[in-house]
TORKOL-4160 file (C-alpha; in steps of 0.2 Angstrom, whole numbers, padded with zeros to 4 digits, m for minus):
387
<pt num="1" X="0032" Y="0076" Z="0087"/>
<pt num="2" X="0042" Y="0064" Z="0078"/>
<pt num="3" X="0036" Y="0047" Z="0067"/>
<pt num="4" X="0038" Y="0033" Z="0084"/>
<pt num="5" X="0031" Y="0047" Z="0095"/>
<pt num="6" X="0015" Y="0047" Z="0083"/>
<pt num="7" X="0014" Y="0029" Z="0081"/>
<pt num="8" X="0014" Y="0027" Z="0102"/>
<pt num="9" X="0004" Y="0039" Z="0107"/>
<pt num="10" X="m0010" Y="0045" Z="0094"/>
<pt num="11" X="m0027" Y="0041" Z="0095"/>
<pt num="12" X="m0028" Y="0034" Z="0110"/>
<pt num="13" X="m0043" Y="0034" Z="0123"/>
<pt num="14" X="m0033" Y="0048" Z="0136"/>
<pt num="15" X="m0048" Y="0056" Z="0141"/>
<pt num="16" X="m0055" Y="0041" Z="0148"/>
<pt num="17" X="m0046" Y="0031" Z="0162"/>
<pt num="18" X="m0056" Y="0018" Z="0163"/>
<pt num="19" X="m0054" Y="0013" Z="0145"/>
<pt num="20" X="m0033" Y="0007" Z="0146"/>
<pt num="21" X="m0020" Y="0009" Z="0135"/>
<pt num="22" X="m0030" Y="0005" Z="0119"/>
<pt num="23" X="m0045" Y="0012" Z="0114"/>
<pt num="24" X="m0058" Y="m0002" Z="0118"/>
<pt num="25" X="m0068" Y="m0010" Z="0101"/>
<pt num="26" X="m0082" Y="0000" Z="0100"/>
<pt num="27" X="m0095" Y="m0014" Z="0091"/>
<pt num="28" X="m0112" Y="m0005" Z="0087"/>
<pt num="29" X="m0123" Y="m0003" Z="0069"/>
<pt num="30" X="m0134" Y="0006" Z="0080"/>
<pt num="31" X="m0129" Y="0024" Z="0087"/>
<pt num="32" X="m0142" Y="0030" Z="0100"/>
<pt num="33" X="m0147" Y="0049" Z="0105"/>
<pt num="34" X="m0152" Y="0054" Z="0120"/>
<pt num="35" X="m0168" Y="0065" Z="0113"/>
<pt num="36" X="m0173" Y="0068" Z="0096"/>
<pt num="37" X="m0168" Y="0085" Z="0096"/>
<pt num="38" X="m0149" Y="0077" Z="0096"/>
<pt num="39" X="m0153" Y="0063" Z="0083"/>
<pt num="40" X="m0160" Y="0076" Z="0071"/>
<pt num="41" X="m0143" Y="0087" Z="0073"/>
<pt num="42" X="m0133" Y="0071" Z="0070"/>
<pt num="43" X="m0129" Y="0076" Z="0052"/>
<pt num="44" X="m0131" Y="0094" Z="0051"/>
<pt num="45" X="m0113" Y="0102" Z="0046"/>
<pt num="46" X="m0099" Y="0092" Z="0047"/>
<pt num="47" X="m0106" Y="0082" Z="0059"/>
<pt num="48" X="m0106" Y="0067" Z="0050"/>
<pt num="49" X="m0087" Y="0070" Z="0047"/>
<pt num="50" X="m0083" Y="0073" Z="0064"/>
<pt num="51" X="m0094" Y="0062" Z="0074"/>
<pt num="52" X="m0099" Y="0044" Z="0074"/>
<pt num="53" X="m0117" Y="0041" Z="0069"/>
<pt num="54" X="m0119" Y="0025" Z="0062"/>
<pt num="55" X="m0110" Y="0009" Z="0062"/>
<pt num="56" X="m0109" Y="0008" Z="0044"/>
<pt num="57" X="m0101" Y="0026" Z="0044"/>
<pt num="58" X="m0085" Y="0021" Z="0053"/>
<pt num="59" X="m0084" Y="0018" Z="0071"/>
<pt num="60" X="m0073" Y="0026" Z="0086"/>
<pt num="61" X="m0062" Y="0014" Z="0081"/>
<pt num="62" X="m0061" Y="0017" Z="0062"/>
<pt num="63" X="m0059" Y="0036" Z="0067"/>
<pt num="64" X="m0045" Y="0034" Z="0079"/>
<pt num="65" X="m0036" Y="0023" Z="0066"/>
<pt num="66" X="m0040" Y="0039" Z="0051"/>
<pt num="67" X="m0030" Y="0050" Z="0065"/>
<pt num="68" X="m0015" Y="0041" Z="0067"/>
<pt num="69" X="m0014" Y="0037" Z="0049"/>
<pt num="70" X="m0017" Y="0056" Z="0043"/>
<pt num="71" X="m0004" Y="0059" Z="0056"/>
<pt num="72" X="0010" Y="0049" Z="0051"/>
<pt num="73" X="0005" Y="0052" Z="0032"/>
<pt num="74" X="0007" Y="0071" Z="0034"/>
<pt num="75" X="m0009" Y="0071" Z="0027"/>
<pt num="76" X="m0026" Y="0080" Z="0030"/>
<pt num="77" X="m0038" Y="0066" Z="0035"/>
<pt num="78" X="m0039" Y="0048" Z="0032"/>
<pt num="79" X="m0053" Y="0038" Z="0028"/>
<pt num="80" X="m0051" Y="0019" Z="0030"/>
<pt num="81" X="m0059" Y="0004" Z="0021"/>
<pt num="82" X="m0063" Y="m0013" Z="0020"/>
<pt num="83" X="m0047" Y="m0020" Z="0011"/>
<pt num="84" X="m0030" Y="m0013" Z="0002"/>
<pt num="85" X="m0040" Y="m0017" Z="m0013"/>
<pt num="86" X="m0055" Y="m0006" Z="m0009"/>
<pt num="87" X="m0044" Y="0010" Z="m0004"/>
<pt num="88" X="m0038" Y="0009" Z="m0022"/>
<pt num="89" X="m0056" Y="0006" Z="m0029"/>
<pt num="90" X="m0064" Y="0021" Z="m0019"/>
<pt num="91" X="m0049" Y="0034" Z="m0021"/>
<pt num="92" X="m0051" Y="0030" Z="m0038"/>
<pt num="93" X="m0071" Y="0030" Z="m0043"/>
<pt num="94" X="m0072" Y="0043" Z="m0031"/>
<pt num="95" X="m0062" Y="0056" Z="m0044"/>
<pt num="96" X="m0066" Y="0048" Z="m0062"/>
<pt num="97" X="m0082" Y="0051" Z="m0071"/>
<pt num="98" X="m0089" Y="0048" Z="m0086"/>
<pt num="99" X="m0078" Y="0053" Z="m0101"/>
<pt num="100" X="m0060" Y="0054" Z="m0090"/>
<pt num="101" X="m0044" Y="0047" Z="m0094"/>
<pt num="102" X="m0032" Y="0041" Z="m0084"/>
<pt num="103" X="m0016" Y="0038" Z="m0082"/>
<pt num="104" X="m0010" Y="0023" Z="m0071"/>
<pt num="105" X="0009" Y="0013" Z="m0070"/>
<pt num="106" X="0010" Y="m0003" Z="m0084"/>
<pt num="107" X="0018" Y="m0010" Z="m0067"/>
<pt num="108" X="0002" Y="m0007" Z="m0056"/>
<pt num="109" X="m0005" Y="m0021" Z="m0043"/>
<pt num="110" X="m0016" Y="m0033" Z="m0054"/>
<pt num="111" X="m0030" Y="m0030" Z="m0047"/>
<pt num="112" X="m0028" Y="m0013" Z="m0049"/>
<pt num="113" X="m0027" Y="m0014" Z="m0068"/>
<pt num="114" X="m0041" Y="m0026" Z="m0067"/>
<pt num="115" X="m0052" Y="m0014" Z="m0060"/>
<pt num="116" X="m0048" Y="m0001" Z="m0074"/>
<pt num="117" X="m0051" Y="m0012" Z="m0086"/>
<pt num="118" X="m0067" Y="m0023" Z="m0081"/>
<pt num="119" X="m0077" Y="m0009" Z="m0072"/>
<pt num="120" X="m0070" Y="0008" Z="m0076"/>
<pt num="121" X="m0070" Y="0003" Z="m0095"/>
<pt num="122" X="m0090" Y="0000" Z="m0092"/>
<pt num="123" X="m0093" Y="0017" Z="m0086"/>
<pt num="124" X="m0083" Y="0026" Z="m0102"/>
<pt num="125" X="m0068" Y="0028" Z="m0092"/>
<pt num="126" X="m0052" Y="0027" Z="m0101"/>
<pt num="127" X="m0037" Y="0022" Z="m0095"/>
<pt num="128" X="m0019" Y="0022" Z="m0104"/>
<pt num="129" X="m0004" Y="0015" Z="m0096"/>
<pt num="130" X="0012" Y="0022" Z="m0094"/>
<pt num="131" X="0032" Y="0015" Z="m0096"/>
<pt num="132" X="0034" Y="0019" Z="m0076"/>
<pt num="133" X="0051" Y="0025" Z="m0082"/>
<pt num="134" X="0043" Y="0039" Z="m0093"/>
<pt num="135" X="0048" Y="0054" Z="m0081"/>
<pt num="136" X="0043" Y="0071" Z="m0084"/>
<pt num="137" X="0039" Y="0065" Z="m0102"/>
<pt num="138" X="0023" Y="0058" Z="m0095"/>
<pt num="139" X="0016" Y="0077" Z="m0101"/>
<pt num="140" X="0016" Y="0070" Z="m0119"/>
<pt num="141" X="0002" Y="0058" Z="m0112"/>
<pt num="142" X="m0010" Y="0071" Z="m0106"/>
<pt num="143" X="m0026" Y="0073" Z="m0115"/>
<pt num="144" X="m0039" Y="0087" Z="m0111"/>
<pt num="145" X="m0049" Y="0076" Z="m0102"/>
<pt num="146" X="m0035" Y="0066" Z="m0089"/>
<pt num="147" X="m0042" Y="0068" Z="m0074"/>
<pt num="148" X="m0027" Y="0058" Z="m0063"/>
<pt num="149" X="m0010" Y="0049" Z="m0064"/>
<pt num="150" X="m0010" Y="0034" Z="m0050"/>
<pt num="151" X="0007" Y="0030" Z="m0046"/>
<pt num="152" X="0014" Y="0015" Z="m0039"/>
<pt num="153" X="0034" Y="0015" Z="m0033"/>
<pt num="154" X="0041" Y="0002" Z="m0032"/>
<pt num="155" X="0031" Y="m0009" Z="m0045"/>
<pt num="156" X="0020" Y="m0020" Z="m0039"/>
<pt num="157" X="0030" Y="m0039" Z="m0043"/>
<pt num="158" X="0044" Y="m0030" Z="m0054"/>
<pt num="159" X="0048" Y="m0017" Z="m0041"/>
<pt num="160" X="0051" Y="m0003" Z="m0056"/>
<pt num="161" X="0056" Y="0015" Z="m0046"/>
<pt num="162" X="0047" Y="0031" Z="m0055"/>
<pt num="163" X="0054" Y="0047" Z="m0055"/>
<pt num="164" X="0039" Y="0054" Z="m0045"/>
<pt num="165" X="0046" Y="0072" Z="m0041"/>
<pt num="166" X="0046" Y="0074" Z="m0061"/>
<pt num="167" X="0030" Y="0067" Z="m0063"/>
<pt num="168" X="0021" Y="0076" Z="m0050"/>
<pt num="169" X="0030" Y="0093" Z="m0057"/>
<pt num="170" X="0022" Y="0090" Z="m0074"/>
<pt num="171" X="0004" Y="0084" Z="m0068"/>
<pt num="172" X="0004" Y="0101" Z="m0058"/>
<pt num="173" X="0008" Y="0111" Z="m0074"/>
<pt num="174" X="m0007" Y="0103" Z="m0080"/>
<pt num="175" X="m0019" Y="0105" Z="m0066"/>
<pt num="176" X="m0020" Y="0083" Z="m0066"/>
<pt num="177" X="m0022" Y="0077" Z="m0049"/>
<pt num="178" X="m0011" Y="0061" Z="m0042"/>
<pt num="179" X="m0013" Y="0046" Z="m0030"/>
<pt num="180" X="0001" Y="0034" Z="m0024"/>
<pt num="181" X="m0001" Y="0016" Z="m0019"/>
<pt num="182" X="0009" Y="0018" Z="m0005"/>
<pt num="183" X="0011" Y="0001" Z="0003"/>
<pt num="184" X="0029" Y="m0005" Z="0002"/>
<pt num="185" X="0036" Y="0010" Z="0008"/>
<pt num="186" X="0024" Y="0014" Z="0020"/>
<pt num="187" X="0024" Y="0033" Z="0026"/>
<pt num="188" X="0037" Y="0028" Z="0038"/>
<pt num="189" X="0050" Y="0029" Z="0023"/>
<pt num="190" X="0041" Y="0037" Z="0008"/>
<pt num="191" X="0029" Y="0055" Z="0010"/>
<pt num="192" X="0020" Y="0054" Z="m0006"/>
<pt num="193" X="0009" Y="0069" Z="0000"/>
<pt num="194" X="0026" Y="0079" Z="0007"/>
<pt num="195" X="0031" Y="0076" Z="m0011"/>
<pt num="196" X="0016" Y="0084" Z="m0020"/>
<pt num="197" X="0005" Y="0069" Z="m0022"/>
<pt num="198" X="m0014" Y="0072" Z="m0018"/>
<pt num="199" X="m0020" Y="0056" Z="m0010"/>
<pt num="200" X="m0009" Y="0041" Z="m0003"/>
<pt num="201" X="m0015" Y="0025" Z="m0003"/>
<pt num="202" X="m0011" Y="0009" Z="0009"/>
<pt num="203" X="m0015" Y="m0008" Z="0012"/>
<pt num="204" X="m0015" Y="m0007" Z="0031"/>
<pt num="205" X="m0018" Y="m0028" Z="0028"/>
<pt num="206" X="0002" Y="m0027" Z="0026"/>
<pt num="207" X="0013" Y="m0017" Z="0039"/>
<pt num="208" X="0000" Y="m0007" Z="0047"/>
<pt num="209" X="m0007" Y="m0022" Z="0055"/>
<pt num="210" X="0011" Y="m0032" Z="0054"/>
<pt num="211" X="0002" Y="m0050" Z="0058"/>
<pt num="212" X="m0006" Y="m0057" Z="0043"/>
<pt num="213" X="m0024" Y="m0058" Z="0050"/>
<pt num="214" X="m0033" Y="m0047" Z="0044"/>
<pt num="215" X="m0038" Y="m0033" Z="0030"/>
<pt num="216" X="m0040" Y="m0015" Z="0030"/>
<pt num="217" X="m0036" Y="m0003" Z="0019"/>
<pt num="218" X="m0032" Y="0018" Z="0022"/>
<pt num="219" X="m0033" Y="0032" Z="0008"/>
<pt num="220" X="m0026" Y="0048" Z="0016"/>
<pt num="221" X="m0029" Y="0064" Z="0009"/>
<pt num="222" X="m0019" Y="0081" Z="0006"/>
<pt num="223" X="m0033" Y="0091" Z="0006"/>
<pt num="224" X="m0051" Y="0095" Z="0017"/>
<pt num="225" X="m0061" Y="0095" Z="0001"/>
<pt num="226" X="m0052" Y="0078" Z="m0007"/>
<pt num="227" X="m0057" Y="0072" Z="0011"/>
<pt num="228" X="m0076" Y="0077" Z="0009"/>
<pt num="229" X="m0075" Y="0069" Z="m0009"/>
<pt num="230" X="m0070" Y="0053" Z="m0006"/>
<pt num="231" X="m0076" Y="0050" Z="0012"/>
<pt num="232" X="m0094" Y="0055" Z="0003"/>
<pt num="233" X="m0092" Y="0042" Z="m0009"/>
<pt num="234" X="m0083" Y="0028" Z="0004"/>
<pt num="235" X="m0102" Y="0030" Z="0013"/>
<pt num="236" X="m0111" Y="0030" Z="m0001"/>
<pt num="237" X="m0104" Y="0015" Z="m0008"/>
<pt num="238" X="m0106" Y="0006" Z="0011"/>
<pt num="239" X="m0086" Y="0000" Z="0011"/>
<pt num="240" X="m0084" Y="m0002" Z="0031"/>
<pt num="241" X="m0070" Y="m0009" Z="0040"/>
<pt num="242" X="m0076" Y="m0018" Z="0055"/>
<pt num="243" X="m0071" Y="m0011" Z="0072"/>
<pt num="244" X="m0060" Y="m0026" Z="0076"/>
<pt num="245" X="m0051" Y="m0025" Z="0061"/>
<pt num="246" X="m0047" Y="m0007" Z="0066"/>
<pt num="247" X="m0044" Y="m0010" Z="0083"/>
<pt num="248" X="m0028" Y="m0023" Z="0078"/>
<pt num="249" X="m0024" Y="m0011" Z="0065"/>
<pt num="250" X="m0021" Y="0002" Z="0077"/>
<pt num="251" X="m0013" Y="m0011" Z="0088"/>
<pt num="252" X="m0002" Y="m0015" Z="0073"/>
<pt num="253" X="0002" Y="0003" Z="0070"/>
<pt num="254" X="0011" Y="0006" Z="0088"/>
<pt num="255" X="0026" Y="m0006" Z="0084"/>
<pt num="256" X="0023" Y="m0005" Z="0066"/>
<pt num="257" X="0040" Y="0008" Z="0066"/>
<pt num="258" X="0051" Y="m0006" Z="0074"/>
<pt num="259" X="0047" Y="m0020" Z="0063"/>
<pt num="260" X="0048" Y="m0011" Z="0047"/>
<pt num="261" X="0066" Y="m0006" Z="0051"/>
<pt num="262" X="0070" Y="m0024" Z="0059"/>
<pt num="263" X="0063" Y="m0032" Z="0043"/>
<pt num="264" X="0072" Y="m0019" Z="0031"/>
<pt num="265" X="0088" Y="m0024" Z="0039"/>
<pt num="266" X="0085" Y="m0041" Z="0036"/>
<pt num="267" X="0077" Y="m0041" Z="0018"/>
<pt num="268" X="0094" Y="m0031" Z="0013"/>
<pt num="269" X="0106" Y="m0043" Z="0022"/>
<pt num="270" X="0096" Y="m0058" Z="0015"/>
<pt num="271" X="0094" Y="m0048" Z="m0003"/>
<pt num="272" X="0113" Y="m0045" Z="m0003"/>
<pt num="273" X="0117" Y="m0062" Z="m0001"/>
<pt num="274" X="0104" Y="m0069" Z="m0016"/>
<pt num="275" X="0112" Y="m0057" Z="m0028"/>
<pt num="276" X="0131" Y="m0064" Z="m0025"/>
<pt num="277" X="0124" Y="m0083" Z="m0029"/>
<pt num="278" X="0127" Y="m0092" Z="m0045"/>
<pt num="279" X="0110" Y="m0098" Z="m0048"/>
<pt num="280" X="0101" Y="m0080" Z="m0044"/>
<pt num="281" X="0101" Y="m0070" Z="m0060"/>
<pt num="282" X="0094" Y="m0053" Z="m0053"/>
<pt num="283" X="0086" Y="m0048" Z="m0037"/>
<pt num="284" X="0073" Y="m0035" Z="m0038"/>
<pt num="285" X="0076" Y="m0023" Z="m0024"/>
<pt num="286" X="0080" Y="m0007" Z="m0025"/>
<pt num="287" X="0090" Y="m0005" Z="m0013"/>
<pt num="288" X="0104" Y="m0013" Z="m0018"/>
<pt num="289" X="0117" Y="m0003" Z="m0027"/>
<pt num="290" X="0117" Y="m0013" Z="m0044"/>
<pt num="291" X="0098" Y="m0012" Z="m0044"/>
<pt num="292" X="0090" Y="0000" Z="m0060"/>
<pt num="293" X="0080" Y="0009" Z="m0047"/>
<pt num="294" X="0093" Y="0013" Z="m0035"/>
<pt num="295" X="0099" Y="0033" Z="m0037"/>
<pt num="296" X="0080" Y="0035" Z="m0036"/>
<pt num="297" X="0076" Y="0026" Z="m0020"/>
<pt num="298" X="0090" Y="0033" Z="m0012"/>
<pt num="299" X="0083" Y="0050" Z="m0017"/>
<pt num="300" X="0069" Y="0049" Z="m0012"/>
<pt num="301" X="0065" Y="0035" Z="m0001"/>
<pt num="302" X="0071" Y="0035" Z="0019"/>
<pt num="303" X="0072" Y="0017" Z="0019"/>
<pt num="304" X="0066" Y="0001" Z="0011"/>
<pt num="305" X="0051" Y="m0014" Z="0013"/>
<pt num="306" X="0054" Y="m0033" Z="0017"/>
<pt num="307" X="0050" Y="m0037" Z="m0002"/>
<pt num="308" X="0059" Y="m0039" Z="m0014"/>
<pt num="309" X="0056" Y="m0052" Z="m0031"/>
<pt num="310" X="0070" Y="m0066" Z="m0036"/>
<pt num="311" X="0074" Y="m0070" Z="m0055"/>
<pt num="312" X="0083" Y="m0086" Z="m0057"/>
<pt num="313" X="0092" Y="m0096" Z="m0071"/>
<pt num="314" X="0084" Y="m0110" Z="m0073"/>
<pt num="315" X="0068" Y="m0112" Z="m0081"/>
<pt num="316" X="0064" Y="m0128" Z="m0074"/>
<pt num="317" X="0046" Y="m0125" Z="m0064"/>
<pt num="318" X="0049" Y="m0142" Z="m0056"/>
<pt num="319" X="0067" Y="m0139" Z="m0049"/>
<pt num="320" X="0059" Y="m0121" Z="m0044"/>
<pt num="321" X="0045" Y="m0133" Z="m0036"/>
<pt num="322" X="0060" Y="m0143" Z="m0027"/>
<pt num="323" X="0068" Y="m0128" Z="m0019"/>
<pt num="324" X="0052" Y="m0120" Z="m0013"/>
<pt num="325" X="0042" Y="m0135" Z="m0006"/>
<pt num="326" X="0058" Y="m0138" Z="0004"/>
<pt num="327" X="0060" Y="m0122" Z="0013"/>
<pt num="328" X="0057" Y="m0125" Z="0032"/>
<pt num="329" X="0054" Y="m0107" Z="0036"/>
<pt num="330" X="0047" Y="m0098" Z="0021"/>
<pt num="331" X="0029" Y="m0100" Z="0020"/>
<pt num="332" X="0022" Y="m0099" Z="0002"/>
<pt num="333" X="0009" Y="m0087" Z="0003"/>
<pt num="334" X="0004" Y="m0070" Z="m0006"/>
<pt num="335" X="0003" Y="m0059" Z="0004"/>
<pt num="336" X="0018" Y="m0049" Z="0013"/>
<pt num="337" X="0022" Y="m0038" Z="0028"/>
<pt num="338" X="0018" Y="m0048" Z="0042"/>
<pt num="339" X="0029" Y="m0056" Z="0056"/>
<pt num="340" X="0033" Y="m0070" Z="0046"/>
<pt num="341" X="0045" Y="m0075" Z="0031"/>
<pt num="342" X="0035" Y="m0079" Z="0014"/>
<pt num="343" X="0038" Y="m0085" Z="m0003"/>
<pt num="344" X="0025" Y="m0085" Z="m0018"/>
<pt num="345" X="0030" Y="m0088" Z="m0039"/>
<pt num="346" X="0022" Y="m0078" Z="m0052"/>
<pt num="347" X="0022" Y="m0084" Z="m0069"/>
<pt num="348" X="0025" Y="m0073" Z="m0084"/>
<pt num="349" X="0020" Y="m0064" Z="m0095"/>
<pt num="350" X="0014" Y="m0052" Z="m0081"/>
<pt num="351" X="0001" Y="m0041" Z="m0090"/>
<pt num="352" X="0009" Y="m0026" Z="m0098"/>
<pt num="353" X="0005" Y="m0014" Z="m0113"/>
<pt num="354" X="0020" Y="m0002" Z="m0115"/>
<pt num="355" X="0035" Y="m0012" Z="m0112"/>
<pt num="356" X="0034" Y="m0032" Z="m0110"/>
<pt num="357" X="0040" Y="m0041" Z="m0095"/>
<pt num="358" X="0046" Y="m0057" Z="m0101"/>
<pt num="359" X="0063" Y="m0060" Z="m0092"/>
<pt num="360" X="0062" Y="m0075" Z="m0086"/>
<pt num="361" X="0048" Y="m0087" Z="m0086"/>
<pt num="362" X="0042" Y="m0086" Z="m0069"/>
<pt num="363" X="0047" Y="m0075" Z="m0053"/>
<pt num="364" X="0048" Y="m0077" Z="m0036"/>
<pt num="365" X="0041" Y="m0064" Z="m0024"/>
<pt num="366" X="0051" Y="m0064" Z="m0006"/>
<pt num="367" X="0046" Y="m0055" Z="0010"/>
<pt num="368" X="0057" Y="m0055" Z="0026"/>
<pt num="369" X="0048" Y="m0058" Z="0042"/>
<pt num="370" X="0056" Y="m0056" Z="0058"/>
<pt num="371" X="0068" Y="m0071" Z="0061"/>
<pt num="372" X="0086" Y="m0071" Z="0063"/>
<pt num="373" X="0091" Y="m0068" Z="0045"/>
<pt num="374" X="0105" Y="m0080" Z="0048"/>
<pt num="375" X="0093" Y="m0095" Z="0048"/>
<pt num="376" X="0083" Y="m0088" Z="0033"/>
<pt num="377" X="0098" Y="m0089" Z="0024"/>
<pt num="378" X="0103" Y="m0104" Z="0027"/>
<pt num="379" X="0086" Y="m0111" Z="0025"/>
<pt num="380" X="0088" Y="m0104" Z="0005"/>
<pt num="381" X="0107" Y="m0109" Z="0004"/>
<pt num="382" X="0098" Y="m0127" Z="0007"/>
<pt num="383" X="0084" Y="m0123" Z="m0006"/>
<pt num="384" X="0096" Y="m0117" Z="m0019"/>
<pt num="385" X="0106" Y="m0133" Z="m0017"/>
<pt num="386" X="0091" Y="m0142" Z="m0021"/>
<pt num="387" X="0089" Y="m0133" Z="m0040"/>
């Protein structure tokens, strides 16, 4: 069965016709047994796995969502969170322990550092950025005790390929497990677990639901017993996704192939054009060809995101101001993979250890929604005027 095939018709309520095409949203802390003999047996075995038995353990919902995602990931099973945030925060605390060392991307998702950093830190956790374009010479940073290499391809804001084929080859020598944040590519164009990666990460907030109203997050798993280890710890720490958030998830995830390539096409289109203007000084996107990243995306990757980051000349904040606040059809927003176009600055010095990201004095970040690319560009070909 092929990737659109999955998306259409997995995890769906077939067995009951009653229900329609989607699964219905199944709202319920409370999960009642018929006789205590059947409460009692609720959580013998994998039961608690398996089965849903209480509201705070996943729903029907949360469960069918798990499916489709291990499905399309290539992966074992799938547990699903709260938030992209809280995928990245469970996979991880569920692995380390005190006295590991990590490995993780200087161009990681903020937060992501923030969390090494504030609360790893606090529970003698150490963590240890790497140049993401370190190759197989990330074995020189292995220690005795690093426990995992958390990728992230493209970086987050800087959009920095990795060579993740070499790095996973030399974390396997070494015995070191590895998780991806997965989210611009989606498993649609990149297989982190087809490509020896342990545990693949998404924020399903992005393009899993596709409409920028809600968030949900899905950590898929190569392996039963990573499965057992961080769905364990997901329960133990109470991170829920509410049943309506995974019911337009999965809603989400059923067109989720259509729009992705749609607004691919159109970030490349729209990203072309940036890269030919005078006052653009570099667009972040790996897939264009003069791009630092590009013989690696095209290796690796099947296809590309809407996101992509903008470096200009200038370094005038206020005529940066002028061009943004005037854009009729770029929302400025911080979030990205939704149905509509959005544009959001970042100020630098991004935080970095190994090599320093001081380009240019801010960046703008860029996502492609689904309108004619025609109009967005003419809506930026005004905005650019106005620099």
């Amino acid at each position: 069965m092929k990737q659109d095939t999955r998306l259409v018709q997995l995890g769906r309520a077939k067995a009951d016709p009653e229900s329609g095409a989607n699964l219905p949203v199944h709202r319920a802390s409370t999960i009642l047994s018929p006789n205590l003999a059947s409460y009692l047996a609720r959580f013998e075995g994998d039961k608690r796995y398996e089965t849903v038995t209480y509201g705070a353990n996943g729903t029907q919902n949360a469960r069918a969502l798990a499916d489709v995602a291990a499905a399309i990931e290539g992966g074992h099973k799938a547990v699903v969170t709260a938030s992209g945030l809280s995928a990245v925060t469970m996979a991880i605390s569920a692995l380390a322990k005190h006295g590991d060392h990590l490995l993780v991307t200087d161009s990681v998702y903020g937060p992501t550092r923030r969390f090494c950093d504030e609360v790893l830190s606090r529970f003698g956790i150490a963590t240890t950025y790497y140049d993401p374009g370190v190759g197989a010479g990330i074995e020189t940073l292995f220690r005795d005790n690093t426990r995992l290499v958390y990728l992230e391809a493209p970086g987050s804001l800087t959009f920095e390929m990795q060579d993740i084929p070499a790095i996973v080859a030399a974390a396997r020598r070494c015995g070191i497990m590895l998780a991806m944040d997965n989210t611009w590519a989606t498993p649609l164009f990149f297989q982190p677990l087809a490509h020896g990666v342990d545990i693949s990460i998404q924020a399903g907030t992005k393009y899993v639901a596709g409409h920028s109203d809600l968030v949900i997050g899905i950590i898929t798993t190569a392996s039963d017993a990573l499965y057992r280890t961080i769905a364990d710890h997901v329960m133990t720490w109470g991170d829920v996704a509410g049943p309506d958030d995974c019911y337009l998830a999965l809603r989400g995830l059923r067109t989720m192939a259509v729009r992705m390539q749609r607004q691919y096409e159109s970030a490349l289109r729209v990203a072309s054009w940036l890269a030919q203007r005078p006052e653009v000084k570099r667009v972040l996107y790996p897939p264009l060809e003069q791009d630092p990243g590009h013989a690696l995306w095209t290796r690796d990757f099947s296809g590309g995101a809407s996101l992509f980051g903008l470096a200009l000349h200038t370094t005038d904040l206020d005529a940066t101001a002028r061009m943004v606040d005037g854009l009729t059809l770029f929302q400025i927003g911080s979030s990205w993979g939704g149905y509509e176009s959005l544009i959001a600055l970042n100020k630098m010095p991004l935080a970095r250890e190994v090599i320093p990201w001081i380009e240019t004095p801010f960046l703008l970040r860029i996502h492609i929604g689904l309108e004619d690319p025609d109009d967005l560009i003419e809506d930026l070909e005004a905005g650019l005027q106005r620099l």
